[in-house]
GUGUMI-406038 format. One record per residue: x, y, z of N, C-alpha, C in turn. Coordinates in Angstrom, 2 decimals. Layout:
% residues N
<atom <X,Y,Z>,<X,Y,Z>,<X,Y,Z>> ...
This chain:
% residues 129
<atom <-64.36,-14.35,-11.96>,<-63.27,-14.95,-11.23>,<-62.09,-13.99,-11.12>> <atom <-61.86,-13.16,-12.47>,<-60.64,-12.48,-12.47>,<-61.13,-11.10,-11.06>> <atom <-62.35,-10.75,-11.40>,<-62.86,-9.76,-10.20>,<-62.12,-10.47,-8.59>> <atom <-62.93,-11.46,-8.38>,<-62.74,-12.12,-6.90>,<-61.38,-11.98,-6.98>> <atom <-60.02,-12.66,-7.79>,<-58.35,-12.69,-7.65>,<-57.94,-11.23,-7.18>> <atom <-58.69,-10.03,-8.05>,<-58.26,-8.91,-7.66>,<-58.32,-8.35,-6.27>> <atom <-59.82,-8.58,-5.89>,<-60.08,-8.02,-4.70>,<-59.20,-8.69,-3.64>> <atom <-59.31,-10.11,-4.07>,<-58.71,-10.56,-2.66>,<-57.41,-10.06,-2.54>> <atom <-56.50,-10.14,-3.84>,<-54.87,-9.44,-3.77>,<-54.87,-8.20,-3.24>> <atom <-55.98,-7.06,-3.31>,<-55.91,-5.70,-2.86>,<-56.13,-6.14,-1.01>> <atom <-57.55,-7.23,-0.99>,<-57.40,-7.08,0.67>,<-55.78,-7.65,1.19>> <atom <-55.38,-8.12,0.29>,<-54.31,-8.89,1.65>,<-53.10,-8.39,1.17>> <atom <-52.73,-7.52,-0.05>,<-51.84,-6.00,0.19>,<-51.95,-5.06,1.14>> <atom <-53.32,-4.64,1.02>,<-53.94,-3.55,1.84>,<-52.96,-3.74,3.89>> <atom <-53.10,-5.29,4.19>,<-52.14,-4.83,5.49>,<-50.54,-4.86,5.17>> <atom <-50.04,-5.04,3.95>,<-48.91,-5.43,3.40>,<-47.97,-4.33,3.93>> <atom <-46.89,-4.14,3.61>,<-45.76,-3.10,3.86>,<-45.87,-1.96,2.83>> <atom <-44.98,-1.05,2.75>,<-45.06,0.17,1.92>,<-44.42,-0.48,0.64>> <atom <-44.75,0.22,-0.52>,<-44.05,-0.24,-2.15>,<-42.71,-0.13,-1.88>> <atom <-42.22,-1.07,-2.51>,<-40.63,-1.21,-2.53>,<-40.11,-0.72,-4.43>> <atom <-39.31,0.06,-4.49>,<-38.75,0.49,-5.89>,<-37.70,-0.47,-5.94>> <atom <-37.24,-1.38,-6.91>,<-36.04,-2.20,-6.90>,<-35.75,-1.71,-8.29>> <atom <-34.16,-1.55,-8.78>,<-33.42,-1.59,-9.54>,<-32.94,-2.69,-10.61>> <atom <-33.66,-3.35,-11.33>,<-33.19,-4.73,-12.28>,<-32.43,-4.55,-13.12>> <atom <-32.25,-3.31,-13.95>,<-31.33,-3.07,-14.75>,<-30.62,-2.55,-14.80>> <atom <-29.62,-1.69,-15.14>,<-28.87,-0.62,-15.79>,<-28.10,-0.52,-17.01>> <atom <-27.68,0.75,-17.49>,<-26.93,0.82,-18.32>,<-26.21,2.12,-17.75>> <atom <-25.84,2.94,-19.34>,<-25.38,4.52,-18.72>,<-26.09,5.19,-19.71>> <atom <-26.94,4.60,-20.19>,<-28.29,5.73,-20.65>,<-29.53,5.21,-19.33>> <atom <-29.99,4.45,-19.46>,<-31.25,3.84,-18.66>,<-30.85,2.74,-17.43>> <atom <-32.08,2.89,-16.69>,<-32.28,2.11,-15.51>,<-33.84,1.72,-15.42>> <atom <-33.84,-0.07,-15.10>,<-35.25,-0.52,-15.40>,<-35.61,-0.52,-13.84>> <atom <-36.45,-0.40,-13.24>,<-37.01,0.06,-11.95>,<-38.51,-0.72,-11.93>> <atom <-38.66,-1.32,-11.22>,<-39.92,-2.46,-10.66>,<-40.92,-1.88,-9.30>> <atom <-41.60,-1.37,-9.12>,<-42.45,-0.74,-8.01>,<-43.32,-2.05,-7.51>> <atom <-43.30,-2.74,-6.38>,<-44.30,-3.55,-6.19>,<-44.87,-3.54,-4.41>> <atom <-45.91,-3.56,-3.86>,<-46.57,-3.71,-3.22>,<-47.91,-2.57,-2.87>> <atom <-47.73,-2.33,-1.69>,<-48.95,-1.11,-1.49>,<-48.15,0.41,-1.21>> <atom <-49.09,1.50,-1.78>,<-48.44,2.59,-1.97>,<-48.78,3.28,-0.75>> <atom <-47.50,4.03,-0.01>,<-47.66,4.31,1.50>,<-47.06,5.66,1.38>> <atom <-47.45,6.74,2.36>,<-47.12,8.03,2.59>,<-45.19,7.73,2.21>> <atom <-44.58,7.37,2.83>,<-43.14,6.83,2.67>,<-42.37,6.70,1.83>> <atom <-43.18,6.22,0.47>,<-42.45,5.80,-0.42>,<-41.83,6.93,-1.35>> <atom <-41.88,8.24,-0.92>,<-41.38,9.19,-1.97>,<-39.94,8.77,-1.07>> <atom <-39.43,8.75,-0.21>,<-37.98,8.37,-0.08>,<-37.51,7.18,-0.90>> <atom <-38.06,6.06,-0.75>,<-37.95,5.46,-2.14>,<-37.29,5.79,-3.48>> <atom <-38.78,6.70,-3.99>,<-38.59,7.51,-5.38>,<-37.22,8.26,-5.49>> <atom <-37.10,9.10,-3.94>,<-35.65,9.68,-4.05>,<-34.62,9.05,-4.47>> <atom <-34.14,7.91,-3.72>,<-33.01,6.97,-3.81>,<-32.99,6.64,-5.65>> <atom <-33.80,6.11,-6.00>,<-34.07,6.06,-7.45>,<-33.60,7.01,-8.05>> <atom <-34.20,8.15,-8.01>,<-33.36,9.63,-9.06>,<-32.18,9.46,-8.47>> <atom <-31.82,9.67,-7.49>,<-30.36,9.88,-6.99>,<-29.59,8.94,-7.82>> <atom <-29.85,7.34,-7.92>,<-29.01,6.22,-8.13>,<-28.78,6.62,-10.06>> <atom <-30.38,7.51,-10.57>,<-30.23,7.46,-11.75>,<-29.56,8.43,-12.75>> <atom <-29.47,9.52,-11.75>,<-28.29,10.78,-12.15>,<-28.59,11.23,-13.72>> <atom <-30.11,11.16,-14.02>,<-30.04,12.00,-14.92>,<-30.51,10.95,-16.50>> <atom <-30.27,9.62,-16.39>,<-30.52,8.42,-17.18>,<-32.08,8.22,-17.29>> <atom <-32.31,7.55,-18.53>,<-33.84,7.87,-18.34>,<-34.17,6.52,-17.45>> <atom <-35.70,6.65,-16.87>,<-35.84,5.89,-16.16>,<-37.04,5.26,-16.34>> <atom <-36.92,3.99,-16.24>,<-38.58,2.92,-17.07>,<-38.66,2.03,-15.58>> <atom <-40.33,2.51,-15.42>,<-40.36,1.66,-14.14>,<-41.75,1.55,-14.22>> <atom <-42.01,0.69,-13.88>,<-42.58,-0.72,-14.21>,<-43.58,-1.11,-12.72>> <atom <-44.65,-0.69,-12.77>,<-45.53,-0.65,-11.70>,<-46.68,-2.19,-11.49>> <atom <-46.68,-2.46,-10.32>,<-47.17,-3.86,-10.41>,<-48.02,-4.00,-9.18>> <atom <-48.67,-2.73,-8.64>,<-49.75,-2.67,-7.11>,<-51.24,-2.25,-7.55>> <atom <-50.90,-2.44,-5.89>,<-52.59,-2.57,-5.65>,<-53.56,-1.21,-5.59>> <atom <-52.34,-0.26,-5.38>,<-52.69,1.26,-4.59>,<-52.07,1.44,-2.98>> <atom <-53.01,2.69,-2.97>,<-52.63,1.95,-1.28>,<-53.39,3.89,-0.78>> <atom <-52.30,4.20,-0.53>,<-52.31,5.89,0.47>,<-52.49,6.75,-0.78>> <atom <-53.83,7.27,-0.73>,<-53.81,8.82,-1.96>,<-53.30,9.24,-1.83>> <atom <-52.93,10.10,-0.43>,<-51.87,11.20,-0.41>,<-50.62,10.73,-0.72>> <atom <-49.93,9.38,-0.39>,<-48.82,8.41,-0.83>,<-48.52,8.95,-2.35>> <atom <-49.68,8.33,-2.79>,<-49.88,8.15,-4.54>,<-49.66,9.77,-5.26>> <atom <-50.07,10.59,-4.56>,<-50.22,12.44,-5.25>,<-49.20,12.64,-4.76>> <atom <-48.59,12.38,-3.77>,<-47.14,13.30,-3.09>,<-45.50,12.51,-4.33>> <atom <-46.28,11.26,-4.88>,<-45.20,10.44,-5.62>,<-45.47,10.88,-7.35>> <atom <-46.52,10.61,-7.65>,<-46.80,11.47,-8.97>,<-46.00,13.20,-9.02>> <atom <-46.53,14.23,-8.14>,<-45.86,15.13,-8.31>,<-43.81,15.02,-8.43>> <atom <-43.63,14.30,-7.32>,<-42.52,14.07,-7.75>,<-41.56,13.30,-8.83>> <atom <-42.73,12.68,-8.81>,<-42.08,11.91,-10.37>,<-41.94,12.34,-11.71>> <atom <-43.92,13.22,-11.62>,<-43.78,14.04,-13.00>,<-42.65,14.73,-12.88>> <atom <-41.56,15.77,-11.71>,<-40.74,16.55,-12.33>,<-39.69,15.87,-12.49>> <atom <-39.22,14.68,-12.84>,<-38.84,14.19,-13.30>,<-38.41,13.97,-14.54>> <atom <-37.06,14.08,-15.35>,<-37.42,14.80,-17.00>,<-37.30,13.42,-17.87>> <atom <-36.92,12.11,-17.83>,<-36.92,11.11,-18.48>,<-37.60,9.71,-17.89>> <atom <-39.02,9.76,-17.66>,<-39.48,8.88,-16.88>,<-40.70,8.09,-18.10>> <atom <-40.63,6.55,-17.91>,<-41.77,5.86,-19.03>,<-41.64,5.13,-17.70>> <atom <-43.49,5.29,-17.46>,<-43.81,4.59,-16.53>,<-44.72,3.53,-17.33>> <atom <-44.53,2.07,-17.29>,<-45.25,0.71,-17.49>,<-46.01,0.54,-16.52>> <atom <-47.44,-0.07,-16.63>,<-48.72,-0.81,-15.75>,<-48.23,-2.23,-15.90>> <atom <-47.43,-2.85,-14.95>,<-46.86,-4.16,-15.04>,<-47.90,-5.36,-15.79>> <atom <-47.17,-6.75,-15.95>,<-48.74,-7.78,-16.52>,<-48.60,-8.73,-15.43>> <atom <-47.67,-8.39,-14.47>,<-47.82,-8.85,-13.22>,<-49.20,-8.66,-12.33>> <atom <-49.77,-7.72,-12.18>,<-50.83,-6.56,-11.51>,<-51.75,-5.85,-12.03>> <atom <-50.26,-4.68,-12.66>,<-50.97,-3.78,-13.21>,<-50.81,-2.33,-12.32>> <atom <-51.33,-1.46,-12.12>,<-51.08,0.29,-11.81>,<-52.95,0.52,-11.40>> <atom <-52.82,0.24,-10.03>,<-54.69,0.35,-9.28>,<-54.57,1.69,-8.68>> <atom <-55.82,2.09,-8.24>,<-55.91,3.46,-7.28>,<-54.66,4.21,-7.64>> <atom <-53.71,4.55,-6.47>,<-52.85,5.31,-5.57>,<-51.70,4.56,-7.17>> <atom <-51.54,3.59,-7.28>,<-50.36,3.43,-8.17>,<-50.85,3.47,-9.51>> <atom <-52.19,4.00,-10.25>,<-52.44,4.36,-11.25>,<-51.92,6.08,-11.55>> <atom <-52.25,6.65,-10.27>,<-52.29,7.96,-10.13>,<-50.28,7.95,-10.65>> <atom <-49.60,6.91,-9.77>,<-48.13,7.78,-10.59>,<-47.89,7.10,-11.69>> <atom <-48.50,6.11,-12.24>,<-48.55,5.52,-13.69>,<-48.71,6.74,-14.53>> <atom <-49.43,7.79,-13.98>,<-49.72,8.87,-14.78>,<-48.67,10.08,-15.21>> <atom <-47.86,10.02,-14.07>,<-46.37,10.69,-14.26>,<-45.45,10.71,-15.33>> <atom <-45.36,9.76,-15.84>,<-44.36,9.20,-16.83>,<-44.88,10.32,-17.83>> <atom <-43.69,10.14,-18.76>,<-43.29,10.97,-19.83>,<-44.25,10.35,-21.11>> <atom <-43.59,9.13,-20.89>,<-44.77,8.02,-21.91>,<-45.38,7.30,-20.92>> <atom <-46.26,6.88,-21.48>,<-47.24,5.82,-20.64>,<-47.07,4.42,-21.16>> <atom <-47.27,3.38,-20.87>,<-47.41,1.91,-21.55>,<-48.10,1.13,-20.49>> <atom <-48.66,0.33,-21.64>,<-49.62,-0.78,-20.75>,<-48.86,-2.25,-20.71>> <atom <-48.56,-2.86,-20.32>,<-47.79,-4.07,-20.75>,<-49.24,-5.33,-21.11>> <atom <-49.03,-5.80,-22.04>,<-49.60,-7.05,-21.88>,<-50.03,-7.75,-20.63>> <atom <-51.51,-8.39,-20.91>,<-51.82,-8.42,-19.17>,<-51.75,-7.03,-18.23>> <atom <-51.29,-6.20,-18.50>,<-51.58,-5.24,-17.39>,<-52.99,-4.23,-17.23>> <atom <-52.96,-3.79,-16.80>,<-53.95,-2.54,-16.65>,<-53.94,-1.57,-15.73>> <atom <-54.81,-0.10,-16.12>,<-54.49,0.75,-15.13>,<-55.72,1.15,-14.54>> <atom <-56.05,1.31,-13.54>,<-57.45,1.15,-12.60>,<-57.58,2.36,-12.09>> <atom <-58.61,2.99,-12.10>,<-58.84,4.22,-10.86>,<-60.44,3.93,-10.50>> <atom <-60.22,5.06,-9.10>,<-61.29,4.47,-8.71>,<-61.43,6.39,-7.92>> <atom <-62.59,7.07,-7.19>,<-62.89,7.94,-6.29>,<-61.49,7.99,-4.58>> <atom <-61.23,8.63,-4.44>,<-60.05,8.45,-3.42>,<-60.69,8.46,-1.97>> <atom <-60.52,7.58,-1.13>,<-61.37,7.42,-0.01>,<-60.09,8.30,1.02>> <atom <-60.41,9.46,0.83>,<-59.89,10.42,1.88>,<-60.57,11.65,2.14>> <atom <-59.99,12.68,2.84>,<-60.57,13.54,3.47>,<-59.45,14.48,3.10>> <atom <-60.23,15.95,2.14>,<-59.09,17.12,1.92>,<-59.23,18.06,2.97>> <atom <-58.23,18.70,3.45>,<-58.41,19.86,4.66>,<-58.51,21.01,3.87>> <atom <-59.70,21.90,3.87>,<-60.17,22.67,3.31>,<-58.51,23.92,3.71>> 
C-alpha cells in the first residue's frame, strides 16, 4: 500500500510546478529552510535566494519531494555542496527521492527524519558525450 501512495504522489508531482525553498525559521546563527515539490532545471535560483537571505548562517533544510529533473537535481547538489554550513534533512513528510536525494547528498551532515527516507533510483536522461 505504502508502494501504490508513493507512486501515485510521484505521478501527480511529476506535472506539478518546480520545488519551492521556503524559509520557516531564523535566527543569527541558523535558518530552517523546507524544499517541497518536484525538482526542476530552475530551482538553483531558488537555492540562490536562500544563500543570499542566509549570509553565511548555517543552513538546515529539510527536503520533502518526489525528484523531478537530474540535471535540476546535479546542477543544485553542486551548488549546494559549495556551500560551507549546510545539514540537509530527508523530510517525514516525503522524504529526499531521485533528483532530491541527489542534493540530500550535499549537506555537510546528513539526517533522516523519522518517517523519512532517501530513495535513488538510475537517472532517466541522456549525457552529451
Amino acid at each position: 500500500m505504502k508502494l501504490f501512495a508513493i507512486l501515485v504522489a510521484c505521478a501527480i508531482t511529476s506535472v506539478a510546478s518546480a520545488g519551492d525553498f521556503r524559509v520557516t525559521d531564523a535566527d543569527d546563527s541558523t535558518i530552517d529552510v523546507h524544499y517541497t515539490g518536484g525538482v526542476d532545471d530552475y530551482d538553483i535560483y531558488g537555492w540562490e535566494s536562500v544563500v543570499t537571505y542566509a549570509n553565511g548562517r548555517v543552513i538546515y533544510l529539510t527536503i520533502d519531494s518526489p525528484g523531478g529533473s537530474a540535471y535540476g537535481g546535479l546542477d543544485l547538489y553542486w551548488a549546494m555542496e559549495a556551500y560551507p554550513y549546510l545539514v540537509t534533512i530527508a523530510g517525514g513528510d516525503f522524504g529526499a527521492y531521485s533528483a532530491a536525494a541527489i542534493m540530500w547528498l550535499a549537506g555537510d551532515e546528513k539526517i533522516i527524519a523519522e518517517r523519512g527516507g532517501v530513495y535513488f533510483h538510475a537517472a532517466f536522461c541522456t549525457w552529451d558525450p
